[in-house]
N, C-alpha and C positions, 0 to 999 in steps of 0.2 A: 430649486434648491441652490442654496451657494455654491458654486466649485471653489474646491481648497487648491492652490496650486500644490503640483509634487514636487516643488522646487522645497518646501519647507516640513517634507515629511524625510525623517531618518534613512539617509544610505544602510547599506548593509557594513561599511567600513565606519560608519559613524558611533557605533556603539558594542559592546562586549556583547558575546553572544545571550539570548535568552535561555534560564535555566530548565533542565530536564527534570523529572523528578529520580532519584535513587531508585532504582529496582524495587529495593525491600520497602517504599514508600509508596505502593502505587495501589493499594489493599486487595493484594493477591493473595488467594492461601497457598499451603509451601508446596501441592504439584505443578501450579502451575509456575510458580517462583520456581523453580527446580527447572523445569521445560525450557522458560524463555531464559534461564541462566546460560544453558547448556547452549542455547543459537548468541545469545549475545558475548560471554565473555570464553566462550571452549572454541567458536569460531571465528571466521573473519578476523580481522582486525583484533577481536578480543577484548576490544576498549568502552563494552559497552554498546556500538554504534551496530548497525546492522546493514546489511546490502543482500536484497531476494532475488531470484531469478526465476520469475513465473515465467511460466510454462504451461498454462491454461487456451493459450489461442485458440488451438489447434482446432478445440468446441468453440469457441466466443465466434471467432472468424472462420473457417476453416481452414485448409493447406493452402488458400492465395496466400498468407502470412509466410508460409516458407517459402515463395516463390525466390524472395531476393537471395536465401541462400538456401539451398537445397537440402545439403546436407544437415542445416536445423530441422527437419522432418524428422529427423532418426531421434528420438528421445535419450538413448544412449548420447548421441553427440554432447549432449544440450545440459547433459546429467554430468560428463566429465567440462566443460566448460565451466560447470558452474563452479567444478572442484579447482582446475586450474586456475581460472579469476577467484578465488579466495572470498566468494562468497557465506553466506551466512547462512542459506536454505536455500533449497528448491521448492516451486508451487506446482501443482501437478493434480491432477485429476484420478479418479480413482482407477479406472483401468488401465496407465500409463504407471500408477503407484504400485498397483501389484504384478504387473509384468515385466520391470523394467529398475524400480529401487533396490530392490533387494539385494541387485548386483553389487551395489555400492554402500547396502546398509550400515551406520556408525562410522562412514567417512563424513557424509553434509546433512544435515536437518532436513525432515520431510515438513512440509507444511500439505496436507490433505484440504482441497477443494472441496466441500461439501456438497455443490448447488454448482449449475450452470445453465446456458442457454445456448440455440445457436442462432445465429445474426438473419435468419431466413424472417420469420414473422417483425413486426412492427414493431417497435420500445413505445408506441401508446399505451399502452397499457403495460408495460414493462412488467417479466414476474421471471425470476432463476430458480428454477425449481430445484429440490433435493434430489440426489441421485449415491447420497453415499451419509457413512454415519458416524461420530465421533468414534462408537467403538472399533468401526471399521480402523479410522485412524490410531487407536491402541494397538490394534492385532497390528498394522504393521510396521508398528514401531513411531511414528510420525511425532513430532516435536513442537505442530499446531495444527490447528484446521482452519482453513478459510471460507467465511460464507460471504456470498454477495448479498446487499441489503440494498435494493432500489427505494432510495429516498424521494416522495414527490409522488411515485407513481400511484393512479388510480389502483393499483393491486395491492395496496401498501396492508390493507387488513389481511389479508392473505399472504402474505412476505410477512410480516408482523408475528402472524401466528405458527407459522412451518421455525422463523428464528428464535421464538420461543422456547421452541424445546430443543432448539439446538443446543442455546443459551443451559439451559439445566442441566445438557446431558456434559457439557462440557466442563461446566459447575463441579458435577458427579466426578468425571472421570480424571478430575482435573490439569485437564487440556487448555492452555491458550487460545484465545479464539479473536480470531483476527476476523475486521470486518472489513470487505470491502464496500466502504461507505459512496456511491454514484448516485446523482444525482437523474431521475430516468422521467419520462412519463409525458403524455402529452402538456400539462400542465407546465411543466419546467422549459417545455420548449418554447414557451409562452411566456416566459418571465427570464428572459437572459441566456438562458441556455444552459445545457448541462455541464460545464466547466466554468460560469462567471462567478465572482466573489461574490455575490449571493448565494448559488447553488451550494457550492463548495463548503462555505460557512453553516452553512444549516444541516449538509449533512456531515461535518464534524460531530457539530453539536448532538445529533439524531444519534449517531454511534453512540456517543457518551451518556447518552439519557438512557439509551437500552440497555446499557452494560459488557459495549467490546473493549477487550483488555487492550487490545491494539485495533487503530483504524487505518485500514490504506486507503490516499486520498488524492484526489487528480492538483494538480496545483492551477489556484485560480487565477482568473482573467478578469482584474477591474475594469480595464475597460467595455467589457462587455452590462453595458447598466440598460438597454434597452427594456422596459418596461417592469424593472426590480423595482423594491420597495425603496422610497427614497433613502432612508439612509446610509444605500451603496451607491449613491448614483454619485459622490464625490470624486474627484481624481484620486483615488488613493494609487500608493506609490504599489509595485507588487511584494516588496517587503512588508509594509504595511499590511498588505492584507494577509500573506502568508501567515507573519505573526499571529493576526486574528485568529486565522485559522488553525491554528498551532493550540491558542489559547483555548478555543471555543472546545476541543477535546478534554479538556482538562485533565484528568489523570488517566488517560489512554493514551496510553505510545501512540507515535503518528511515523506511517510511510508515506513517504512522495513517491507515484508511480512517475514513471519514467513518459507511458501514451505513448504513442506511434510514433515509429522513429522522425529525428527535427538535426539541425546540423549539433553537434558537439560543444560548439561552447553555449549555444543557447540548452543544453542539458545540464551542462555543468554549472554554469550561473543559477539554475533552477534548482541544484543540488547545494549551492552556495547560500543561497537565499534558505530554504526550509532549513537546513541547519542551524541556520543564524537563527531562525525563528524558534528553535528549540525540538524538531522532529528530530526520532532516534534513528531513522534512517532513509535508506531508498526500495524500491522494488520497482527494478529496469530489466524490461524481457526484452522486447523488439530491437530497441535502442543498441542492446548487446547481441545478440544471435543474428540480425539480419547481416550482419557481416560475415567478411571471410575471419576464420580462424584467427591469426595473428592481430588485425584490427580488433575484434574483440577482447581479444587480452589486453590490448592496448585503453582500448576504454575505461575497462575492468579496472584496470591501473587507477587512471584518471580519478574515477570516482574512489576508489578509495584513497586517492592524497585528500579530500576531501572532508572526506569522513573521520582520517586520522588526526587532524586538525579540532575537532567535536568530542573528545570521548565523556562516558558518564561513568557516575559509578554505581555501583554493585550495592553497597549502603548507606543510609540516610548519614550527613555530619563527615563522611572521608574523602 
């Protein structure tokens, strides 16, 4: 296939940012408009924009994640950090939710984990199983829930059908429901990998075909085209494909996770870029906690000049 050079695809200074949709334009009914009002314009910034601080490792990886800083073990730490960085929610698991939020309840937005896994077996066959329940996340108060949805993997009819009734019960009780949209499976590790602009773009798109109000999404890597479908194997610029990828959700809010900690300005350039491309925010755990105390606020900072820079609004036409 032709390569395009990147010398002739859009900087991110080249163009006015890509538009969001308005809140009340995104065809939510009014609990869960009410829910994601309360995380986007009652917190954070308040502009709209949003910044999470998951808190899910602890299961995903285990406590080597707290190695670099110790004191993120203690989920209290990690709970008031998120209130001093002026974050928008915390992510958190169910047994860390009811031992440990309630301390803090109607200071920061709960976002309720639904499904997890832990890093011991193989992502061949990739599956997060359920281990908690939307109502769970009513009782205790919670302002979303997040499921993992492994895109690609051989389990997917099985992931498919446990998110199914996620999907209703969230319908029901209405809860926002955030997906986080990963690209998993031996198959994926065969076509680019699980962060290339293929992965990444397809499982956008997979969120928004299922019906997640919001997807979180790893931020893609075009150069990775090793044996993608040709249409990705172009030089595309990573603005470029972020855009796509932005697009490809189409009326699902979009986070950029933040991945394992990487130096700081290549974060924030990553924050610079999905913005531009029209995501409503971030959702940076590692990135912020593996530090001491004051460096994380310092970050915390960072991303929110960012973010302030982007806001949306609250209804369609203002």
């Amino acid at each position: 296939m032709t390569q395009t050079s990147t010398d002739t695809l859009p900087l991110v200074t080249d163009r006015a940012p890509l538009a969001r949709p308005a809140l009340d334009s995104v065809g939510l009914a009014s609990g869960k408009l009410t829910r994601l009002s309360r995380i986007l314009f009652d917190h954070g910034l308040r502009n709209g924009t949003a910044m999470f601080l998951p808190y899910d490792q602890g299961l995903e990886h285990g406590p080597r994640d707290f190695f670099a800083n110790p004191k993120a073990s203690d989920p209290r730490y990690v709970i008031r950090l998120a209130l001093e960085g002026g974050f928008n929610g915390i992510v958190v698991q169910i047994g860390l939710a009811e031992k440990f939020h309630h301390e803090y309840a109607g200071e920061i937005p709960l976002v309720l984990k639904l499904n997890g896994k832990t890093e011991i077996p193989s992502d061949a066959a990739a599956l997060s199983p359920l281990n908690a329940t939307v109502e769970d996340a009513v009782r205790l108060g919670a302002d979303a829930v997040g499921y993992t949805l492994y895109v690609g993997t051989p389990a997917q009819e099985q992931d498919f059908t446990q998110y199914r009734k996620v999907r209703a019960d969230a319908t029901r009780w209405g809860m926002p429901l955030i997906v986080w949209a990963y690209p998993r499976g031996s198959a994926i590790e065969g076509k680019g990998g699980k962060d290339s602009f293929y992965a990444v773009d397809y499982a956008a798109r997979t969120a928004s075909e299922l019906g997640a109000d919001v997807v979180k999404l790893n931020f893609p890597h075009p150069e990775k085209t090793e044996a993608v479908p040709s249409e990705y194997q172009a030089a595309f610029s990573t603005q470029t494909a972020i855009d796509a990828v932005v697009r490809s959700a189409n009326r699902s809010l979009v986070l950029i996770s933040g991945g394992s900690r990487a130096g700081d300005e290549a974060m924030l350039a990553k924050a610079r870029e999905s913005l531009q491309a029209g995501a409503t925010g971030l959702i940076f755990g590692r990135n912020v906690w593996q530090r001491e105390h004051d460096e994380s606020l310092r970050f915390a900072a960072a991303l929110r000049s960012v973010l302030e820079k982007y806001p949306s609004a609250r209804h369609a036409g203002l």
